[in-house]
LUMPATI-501993 format. One record per residue (C-alpha): x, y, z. Coordinates in steps of 0.2 Angstrom, whole numbers, plus 5000, padded with zeros to 4 digits. Layout:
% residues N
XYZ;...
END
This chain:
% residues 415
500050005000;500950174994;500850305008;500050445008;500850594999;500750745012;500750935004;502151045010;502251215009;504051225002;503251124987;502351304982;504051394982;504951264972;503751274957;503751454957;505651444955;505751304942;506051424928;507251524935;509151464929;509651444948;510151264954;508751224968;509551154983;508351064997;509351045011;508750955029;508750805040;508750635035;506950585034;506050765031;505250705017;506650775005;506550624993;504750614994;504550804989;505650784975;504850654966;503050694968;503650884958;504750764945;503050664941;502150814939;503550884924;503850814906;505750784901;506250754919;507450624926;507550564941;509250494950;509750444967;511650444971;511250304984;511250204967;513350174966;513350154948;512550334945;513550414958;515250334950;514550394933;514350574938;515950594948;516950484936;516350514917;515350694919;515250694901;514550524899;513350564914;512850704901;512550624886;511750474896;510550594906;510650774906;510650824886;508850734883;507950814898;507650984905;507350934923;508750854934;508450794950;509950744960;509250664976;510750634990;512050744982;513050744998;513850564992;514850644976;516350724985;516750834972;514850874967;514851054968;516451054955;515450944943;513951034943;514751184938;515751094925;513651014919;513051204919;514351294908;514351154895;512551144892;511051244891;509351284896;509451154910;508551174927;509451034940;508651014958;509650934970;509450854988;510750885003;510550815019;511750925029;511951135026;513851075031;513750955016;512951085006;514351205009;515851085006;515450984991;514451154981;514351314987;516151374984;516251314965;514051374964;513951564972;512751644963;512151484955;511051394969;509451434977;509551354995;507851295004;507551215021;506351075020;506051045039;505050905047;503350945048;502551105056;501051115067;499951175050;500551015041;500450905054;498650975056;498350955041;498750795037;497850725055;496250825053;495850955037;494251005042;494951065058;496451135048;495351245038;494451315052;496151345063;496951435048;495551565043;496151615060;497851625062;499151745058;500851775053;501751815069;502251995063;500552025064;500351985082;501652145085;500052245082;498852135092;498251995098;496751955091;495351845098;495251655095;493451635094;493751455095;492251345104;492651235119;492751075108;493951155097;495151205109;495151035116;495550965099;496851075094;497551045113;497550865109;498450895094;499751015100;500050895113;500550755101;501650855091;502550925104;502950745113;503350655097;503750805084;503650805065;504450685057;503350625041;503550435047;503150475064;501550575060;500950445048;501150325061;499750305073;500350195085;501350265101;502550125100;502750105082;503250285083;504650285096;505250135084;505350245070;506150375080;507450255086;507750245068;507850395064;509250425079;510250285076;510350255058;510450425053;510950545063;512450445073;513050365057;513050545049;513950625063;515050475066;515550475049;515850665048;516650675064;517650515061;517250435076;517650245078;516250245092;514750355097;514850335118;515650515117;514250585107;512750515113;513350555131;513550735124;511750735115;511050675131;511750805141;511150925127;509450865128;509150875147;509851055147;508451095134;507651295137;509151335147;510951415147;512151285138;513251195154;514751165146;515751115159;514250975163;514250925144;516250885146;516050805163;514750695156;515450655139;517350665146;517850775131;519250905129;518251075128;519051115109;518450955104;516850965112;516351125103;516851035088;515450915089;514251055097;514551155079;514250985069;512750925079;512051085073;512451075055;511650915054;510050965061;510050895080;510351035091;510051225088;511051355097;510151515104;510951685106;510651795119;509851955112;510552115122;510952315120;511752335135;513352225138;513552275157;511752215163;511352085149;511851895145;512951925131;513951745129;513251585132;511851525120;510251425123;509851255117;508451165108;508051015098;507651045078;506350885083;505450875099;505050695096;507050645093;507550745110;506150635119;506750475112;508450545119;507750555135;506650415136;505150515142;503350525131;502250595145;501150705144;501650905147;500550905162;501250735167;503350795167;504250915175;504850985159;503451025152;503551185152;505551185143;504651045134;503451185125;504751295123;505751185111;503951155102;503851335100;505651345094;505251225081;503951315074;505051495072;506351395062;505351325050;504551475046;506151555047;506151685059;507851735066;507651765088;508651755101;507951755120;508451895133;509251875151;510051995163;511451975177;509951955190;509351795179;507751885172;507351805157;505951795142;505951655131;505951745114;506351875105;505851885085;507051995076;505752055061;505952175045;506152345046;507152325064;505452285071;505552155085;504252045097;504551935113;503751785117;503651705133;502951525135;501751465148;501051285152;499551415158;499451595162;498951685177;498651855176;500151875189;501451805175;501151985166;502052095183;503351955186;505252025189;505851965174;504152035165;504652205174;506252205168;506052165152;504952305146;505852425158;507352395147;506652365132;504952455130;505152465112;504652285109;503052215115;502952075125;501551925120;501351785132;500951625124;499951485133;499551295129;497851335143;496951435131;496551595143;494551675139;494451845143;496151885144;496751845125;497152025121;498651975131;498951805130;499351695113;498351515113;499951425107;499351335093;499151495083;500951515082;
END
């Protein structure tokens, strides 16, 4: 039975770019739907070829004969898809060499690292390439795909988050709505976005298909990267990573734990980012004598992989990281719609989660409650904040949806 082919919003930017001359690169984590993505546009176009450099033969015939590979399958078709282009070392070179001795050619290729894209292309490709994230599911696609009735009415609703620099407008959601999208949040929060583990519906079919997705993929990518003859250093490290989620980095209790030199443990810190594991916050400050300038947050690109990490699929009311546990879900959603922030901390450890740098200079902070109490809004750290910064309003976002208050308060799903 062929699964299900889930739309993704990165699809629509892709066509629109088919006939520019640029080379389109998608580049994300093993299992995003990459592959899948990529063949469901190739079906769709006329003198198009499909080729996978998993396949050795192709791979050897590209890196090896580029002008055979141009006679067998470039000069017949005007679409190339190139699925798994990290595997040709010198890929990047020979796509250059493809480009400037044949014309009207539009080649689409698949990366599964932005550290593989910049080795093997970008140098012999600037001003060549069009680069595109294809992340693991967001909440809209995961809603979507679970329940598009409920979709349709949840995105007549919500807005770009820009707009909630303005105002925060009323849900007007029913009771029995705000319990579904509850339920909803709830699962993709605890087991994340990957397109297997939303198509599976089965709790422990899908902490199988995340155990997959950790060991198969990301260990043997890093491993092989990093050239590690074994992983106990690195998943010690990831471990430590994942239980310091929504807080300062420790580095001194990341080296303790893994027993790595500190130079080689930021080494592995910078590589566990480039392949999509962990992401790296930056403190957002103006005023270097009262504000955290130096150490970085950290979050998981998939909240479902840092569960499987640490072995915990509770419910958020059930754990007592439920609330850091939100914060990485809420992460995940700024990256994929590919807002740059930062988060905000002073010398006297006041802190607000998020801070969304915007066009025109314009910012927005966010700060992420399991619920809300009209107390949170005259906390220290809320004082402090906006005595500091009272050029950037401040939205609380809550997973309890908060009635009569919402001027205030953000229902989280509307992120």
């Amino acid at each position: 039975m062929n699964k299900p082919y889930i739309r993704r919003k990165l699809e629509k930017k892709i066509l629109k770019y088919l006939s520019a001359p640029e080379i389109l690169a998608i580049v994300g984590p093993r299992q995003s739907g990459k592959t899948t993505l990529m063949k469901h546009i190739f079906k769709s176009l006329q003198k198009a070829v499909f080729l996978t450099f998993d396949d050795k033969k192709i791979l050897n015939l590209f890196s090896q004969s580029p002008d055979e590979f141009i006679e067998l399958y470039i000069k017949t078709n005007k679409y190339i898809f190139l699925d798994e282009f990290h595997y040709a070392k010198a890929g990047g070179k020979i796509l250059k060499y493809i480009i400037d001795t044949t014309d009207n050619k539009k080649i689409i290729i698949s990366c599964s690292s932005s550290a593989d894209l910049t080795i093997q292309a970008i140098k012999y490709l600037v001003g060549r390439v069009f680069v595109f994230n294809l992340w693991p599911f967001d909440f809209d696609e995961f809603l979507n795909f679970k329940n598009p009735n409920l979709f349709a009415l949840f995105s007549k609703k919500k807005k770009p988050i820009p707009q909630y620099a303005k105002s925060v407008s009323s849900v007007n959601f029913g009771a029995e709505i705000i319990t579904q999208l509850k339920k909803y949040y709830q699962e993709y929060a605890i087991f994340g976005g990957y397109p297997r583990v939303v198509l599976t519906q089965d709790k422990e079919e899908k902490i199988i298909v995340l155990k997959n997705i950790y060991n198969t993929y990301f260990l043997r990518e890093v491993k092989d990267i990093l050239g590690l003859a074994d992983d106990y250093k690195l998943t010690q490290m990831i471990k430590a990573l994942a239980l310091q989620i929504g807080n300062l980095v420790d580095y001194d209790e990341i080296r303790r734990v893994s027993n790595l030199s500190f130079p080689t443990m930021k080494k592995y810190l910078n590589f566990l980012e480039k392949t999509y594991i962990s992401l790296f916050i930056k403190p957002y400050f103006k005023n270097k004598r009262t504000e955290i300038v130096k150490n970085p947050k950290t979050y998981f690109f998939d909240s479902g992989l840092r569960n499987f990490v640490v072995e915990d699929f509770r419910k958020i009311q059930d754990r007592p990281d439920g609330g850091a546990l939100l914060e990485n879900a809420v992460a995940m959603q700024l990256i994929k719609q590919d807002l740059n922030f930062n988060f905000w901390r002073n010398k006297q450890k006041s802190e607000v989660d998020f801070v969304i740098s915007m066009l025109n200079n314009k910012k927005l902070a966010l700060e992420i409650k399991t619920s809300f109490k009209k107390s949170d809004s005259q906390t220290k750290s809320t004082r402090h904040f906006m005595s500091e910064h009272p050029e950037i309003p401040l939205i609380f976002c809550s997973f309890e949806f908060a009635p009569g208050i919402n001027k205030q308060v953000l229902f989280i799903p509307m992120i």
